[in-house]
One Martini backbone bead per residue (centre of mass of N, CA, C, O) as a GRO file, in nm:
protein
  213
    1UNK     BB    1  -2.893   1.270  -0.725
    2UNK     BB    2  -2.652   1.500  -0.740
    3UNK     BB    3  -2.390   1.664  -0.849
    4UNK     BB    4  -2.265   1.712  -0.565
    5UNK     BB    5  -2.326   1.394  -0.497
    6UNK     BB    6  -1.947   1.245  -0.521
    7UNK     BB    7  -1.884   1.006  -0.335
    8UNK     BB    8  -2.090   0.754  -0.465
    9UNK     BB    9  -1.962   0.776  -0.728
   10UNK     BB   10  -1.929   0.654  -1.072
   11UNK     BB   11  -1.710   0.474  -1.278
   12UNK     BB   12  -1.676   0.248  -1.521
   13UNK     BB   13  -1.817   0.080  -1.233
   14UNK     BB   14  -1.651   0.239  -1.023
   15UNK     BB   15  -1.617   0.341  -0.698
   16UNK     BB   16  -1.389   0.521  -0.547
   17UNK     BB   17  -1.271   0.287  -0.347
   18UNK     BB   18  -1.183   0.122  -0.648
   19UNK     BB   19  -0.993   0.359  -0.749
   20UNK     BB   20  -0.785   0.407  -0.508
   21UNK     BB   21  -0.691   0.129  -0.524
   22UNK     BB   22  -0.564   0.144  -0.767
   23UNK     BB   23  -0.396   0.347  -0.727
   24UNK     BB   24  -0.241   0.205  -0.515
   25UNK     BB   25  -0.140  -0.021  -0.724
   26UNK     BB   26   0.012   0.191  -0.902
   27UNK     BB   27   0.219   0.301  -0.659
   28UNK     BB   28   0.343   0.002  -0.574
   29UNK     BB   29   0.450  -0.063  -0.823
   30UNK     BB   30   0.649   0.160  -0.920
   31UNK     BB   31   0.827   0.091  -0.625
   32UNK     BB   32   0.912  -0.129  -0.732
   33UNK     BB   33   1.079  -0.044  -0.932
   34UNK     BB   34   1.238   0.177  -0.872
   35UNK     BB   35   1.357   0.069  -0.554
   36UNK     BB   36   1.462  -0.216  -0.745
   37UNK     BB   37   1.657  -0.007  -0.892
   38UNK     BB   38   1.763   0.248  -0.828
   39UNK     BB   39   1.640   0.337  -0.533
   40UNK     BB   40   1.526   0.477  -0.282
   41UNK     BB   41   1.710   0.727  -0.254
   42UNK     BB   42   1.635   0.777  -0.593
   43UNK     BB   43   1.347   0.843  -0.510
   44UNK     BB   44   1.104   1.020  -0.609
   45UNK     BB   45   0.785   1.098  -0.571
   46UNK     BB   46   0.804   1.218  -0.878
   47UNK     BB   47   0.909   0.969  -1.005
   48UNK     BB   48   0.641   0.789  -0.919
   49UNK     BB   49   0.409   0.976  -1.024
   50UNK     BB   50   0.505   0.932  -1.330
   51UNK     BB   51   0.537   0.605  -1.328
   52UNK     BB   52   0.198   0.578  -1.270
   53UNK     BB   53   0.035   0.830  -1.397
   54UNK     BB   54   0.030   1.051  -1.147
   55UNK     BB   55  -0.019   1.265  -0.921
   56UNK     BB   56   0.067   1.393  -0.552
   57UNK     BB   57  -0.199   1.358  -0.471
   58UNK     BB   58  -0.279   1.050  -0.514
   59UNK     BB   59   0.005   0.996  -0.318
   60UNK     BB   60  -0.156   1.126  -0.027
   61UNK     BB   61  -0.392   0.943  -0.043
   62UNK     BB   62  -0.191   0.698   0.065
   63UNK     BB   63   0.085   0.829   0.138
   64UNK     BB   64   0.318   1.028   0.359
   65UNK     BB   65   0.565   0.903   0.198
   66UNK     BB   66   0.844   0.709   0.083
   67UNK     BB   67   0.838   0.537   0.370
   68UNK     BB   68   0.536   0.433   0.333
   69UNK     BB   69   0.580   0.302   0.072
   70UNK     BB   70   0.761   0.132   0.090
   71UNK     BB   71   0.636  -0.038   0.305
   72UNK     BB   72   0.390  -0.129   0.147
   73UNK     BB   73   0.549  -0.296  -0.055
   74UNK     BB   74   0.687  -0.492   0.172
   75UNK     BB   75   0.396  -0.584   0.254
   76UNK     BB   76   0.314  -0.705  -0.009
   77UNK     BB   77   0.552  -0.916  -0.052
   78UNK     BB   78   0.523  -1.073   0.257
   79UNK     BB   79   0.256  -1.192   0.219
   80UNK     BB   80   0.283  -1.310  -0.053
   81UNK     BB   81   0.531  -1.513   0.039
   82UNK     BB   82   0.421  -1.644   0.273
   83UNK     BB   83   0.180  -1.776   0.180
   84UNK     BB   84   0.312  -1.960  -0.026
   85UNK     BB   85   0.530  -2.097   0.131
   86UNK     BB   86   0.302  -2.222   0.326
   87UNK     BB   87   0.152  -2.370   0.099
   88UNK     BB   88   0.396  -2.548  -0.014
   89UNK     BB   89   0.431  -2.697   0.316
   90UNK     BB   90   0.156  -2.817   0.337
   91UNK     BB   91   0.150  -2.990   0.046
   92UNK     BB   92   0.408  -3.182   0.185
   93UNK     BB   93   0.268  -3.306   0.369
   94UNK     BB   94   0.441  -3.473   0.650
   95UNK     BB   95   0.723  -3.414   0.511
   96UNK     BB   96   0.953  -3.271   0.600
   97UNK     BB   97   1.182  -3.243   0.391
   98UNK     BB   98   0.954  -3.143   0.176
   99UNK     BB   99   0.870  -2.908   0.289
  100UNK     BB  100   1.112  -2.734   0.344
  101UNK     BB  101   1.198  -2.724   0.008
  102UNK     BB  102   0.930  -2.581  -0.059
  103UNK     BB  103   0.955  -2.330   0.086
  104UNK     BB  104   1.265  -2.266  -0.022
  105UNK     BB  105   1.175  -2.264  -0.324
  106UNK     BB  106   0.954  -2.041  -0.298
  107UNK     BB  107   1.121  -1.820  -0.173
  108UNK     BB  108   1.415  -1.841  -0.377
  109UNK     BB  109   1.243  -1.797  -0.661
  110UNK     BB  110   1.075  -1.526  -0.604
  111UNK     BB  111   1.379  -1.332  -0.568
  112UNK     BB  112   1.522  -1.432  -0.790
  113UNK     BB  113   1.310  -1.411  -1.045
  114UNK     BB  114   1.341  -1.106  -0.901
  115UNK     BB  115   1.524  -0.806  -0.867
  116UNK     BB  116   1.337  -0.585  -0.742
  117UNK     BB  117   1.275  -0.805  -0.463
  118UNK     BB  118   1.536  -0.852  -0.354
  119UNK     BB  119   1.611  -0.561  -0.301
  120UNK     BB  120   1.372  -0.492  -0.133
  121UNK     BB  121   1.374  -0.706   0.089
  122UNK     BB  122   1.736  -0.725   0.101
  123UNK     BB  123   1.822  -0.398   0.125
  124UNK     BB  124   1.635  -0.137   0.093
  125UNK     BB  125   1.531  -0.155   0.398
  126UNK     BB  126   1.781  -0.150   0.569
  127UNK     BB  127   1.783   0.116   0.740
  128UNK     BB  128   1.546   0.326   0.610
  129UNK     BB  129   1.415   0.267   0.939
  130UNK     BB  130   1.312   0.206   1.245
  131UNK     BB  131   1.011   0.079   1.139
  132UNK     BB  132   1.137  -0.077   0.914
  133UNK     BB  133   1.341  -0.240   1.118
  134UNK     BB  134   1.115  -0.372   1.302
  135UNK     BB  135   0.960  -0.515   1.027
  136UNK     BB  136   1.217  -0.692   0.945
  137UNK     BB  137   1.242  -0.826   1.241
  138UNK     BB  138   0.946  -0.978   1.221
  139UNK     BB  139   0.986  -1.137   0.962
  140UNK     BB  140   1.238  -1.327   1.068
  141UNK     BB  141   1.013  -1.428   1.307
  142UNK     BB  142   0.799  -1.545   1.115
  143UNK     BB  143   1.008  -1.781   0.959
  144UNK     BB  144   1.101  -1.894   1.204
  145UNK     BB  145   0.825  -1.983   1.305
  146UNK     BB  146   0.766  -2.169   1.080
  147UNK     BB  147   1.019  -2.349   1.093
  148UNK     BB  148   0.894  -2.466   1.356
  149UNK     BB  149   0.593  -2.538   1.252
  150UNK     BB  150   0.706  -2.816   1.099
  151UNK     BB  151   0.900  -2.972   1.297
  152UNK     BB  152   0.710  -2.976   1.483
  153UNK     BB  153   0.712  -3.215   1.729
  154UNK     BB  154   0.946  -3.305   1.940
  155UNK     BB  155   1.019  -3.559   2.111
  156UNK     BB  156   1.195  -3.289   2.310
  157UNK     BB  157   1.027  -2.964   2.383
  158UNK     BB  158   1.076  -2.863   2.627
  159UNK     BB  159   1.441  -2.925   2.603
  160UNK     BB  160   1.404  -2.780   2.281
  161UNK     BB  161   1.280  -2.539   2.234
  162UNK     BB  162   1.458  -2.278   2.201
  163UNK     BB  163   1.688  -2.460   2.024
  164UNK     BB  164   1.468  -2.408   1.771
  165UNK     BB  165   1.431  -2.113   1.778
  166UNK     BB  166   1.746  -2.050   1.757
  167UNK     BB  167   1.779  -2.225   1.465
  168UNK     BB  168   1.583  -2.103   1.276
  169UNK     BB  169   1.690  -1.835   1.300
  170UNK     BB  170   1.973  -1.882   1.196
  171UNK     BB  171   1.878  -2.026   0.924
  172UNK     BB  172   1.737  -1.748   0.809
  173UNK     BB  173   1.992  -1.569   0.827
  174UNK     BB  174   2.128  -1.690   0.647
  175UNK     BB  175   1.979  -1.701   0.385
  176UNK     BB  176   1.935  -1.405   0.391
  177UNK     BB  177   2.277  -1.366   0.336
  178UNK     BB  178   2.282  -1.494   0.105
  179UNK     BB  179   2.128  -1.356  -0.098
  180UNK     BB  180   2.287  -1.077  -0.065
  181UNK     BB  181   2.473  -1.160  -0.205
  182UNK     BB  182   2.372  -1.298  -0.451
  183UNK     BB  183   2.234  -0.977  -0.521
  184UNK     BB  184   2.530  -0.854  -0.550
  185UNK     BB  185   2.744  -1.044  -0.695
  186UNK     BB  186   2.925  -1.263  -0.499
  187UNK     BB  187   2.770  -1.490  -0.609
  188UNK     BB  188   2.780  -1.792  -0.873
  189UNK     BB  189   2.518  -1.922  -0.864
  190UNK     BB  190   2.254  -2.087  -0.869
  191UNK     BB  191   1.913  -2.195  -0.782
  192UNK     BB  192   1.984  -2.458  -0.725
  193UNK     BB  193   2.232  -2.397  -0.590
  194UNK     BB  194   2.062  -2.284  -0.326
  195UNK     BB  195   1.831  -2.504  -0.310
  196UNK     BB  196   2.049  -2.718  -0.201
  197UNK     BB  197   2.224  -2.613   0.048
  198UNK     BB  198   1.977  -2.486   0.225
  199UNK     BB  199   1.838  -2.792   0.243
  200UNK     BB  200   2.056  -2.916   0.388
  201UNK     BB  201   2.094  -2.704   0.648
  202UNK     BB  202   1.810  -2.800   0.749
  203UNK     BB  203   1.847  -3.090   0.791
  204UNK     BB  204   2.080  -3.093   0.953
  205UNK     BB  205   1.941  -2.937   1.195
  206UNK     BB  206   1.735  -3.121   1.227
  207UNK     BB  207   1.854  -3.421   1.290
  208UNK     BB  208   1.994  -3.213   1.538
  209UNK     BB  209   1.715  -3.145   1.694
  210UNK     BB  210   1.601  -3.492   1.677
  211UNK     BB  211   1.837  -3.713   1.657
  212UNK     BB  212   1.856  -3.790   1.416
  213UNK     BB  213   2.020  -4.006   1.188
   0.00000   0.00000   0.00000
């Protein structure tokens, strides 16, 4: 290889695509500090690049301004969310009520426990952009996706599907926007009595859209 072909340099063992997945991975850290903190408005390119110790040519190879940050942040938050919640339901199966517990237990104390993640998942993408409004009504789909094939199958699924599906929806929304509340600081309970009202909001949901007693 020539001094030229630095395509597929090696530097301390890392080959460029390597190199670039940590810049970005360190300029998605950032975005969470950053976003999770001033907030998305108050986050100039120049100081998440400041903040990452990286360049604004660096943050152009991987994201095409904030609002592709944003999404990036948000999409990788969302992943490991769905992924751990999803992971913590199965492994309490087959018992409905423990399964549910478990899931909104991973939900709101991943949450609850990290301030910067609160905010940006709960606040500041929210109206950020038509993109990121569209995605975070498609996460709200994946949630209630999720506690439907927890639940499911119920006795009688034909007529019950519907009925099922706009439960499920409505039970994340209420948690999404209970959480919001209580990252402004409107609410002033513990994250045990947040995980014991919502299981509680879920059980009897579930009871009532299942018969059971």
């Amino acid at each position: 290889m020539t001094g030229t072909q630095t395509a597929g340099r090696r530097y301390g063992g890392r080959d460029a695509a390597q190199r670039q997945q940590e810049r970005r991975t360190r300029l998605i850290q950032a975005g969470l500090d950053l976003f999770g903190t001033a907030g998305f408005a108050a986050a100039s390119v120049k100081q998440v690049c400041s903040h990452a110790g990286l360049t604004e040519r660096y943050f152009y190879e991987s994201f095409r301004d904030r609002e592709d940050l944003l999404a990036g942040v948000y999409n990788e938050l969302i992943t490991t969310i769905i992924a751990e919640t999803a992971q913590a339901a199965a492994a309490a199966a087959p018992d409905v009520d423990a399964q549910l517990r478990a899931g909104l237990e991973v939900f709101i104390r991943t949450l609850a426990g990290d301030a910067r993640k609160a905010r940006l998942v709960l606040i500041e993408v929210v109206g950020a952009s038509p993109r990121l409004e569209v995605r975070r009504r498609e996460v709200l789909h994946e949630f209630a996706a999720m506690v439907a094939a927890v639940v499911a199958p119920l006795p009688d699924p034909e007529a019950s599907s519907s009925r099922l599906t706009m439960t499920a929806m409505s039970l994340v929304g209420g948690v999404n926007e209970l959480l919001v509340d209580w990252t402004l600081g409107h609410q002033k309970a513990t994250v045990e009595e947040l995980i014991d009202l919502c299981h509680t909001l879920y059980i009897a949901a579930y009871r009532a859209i299942s018969d059971q007693p």
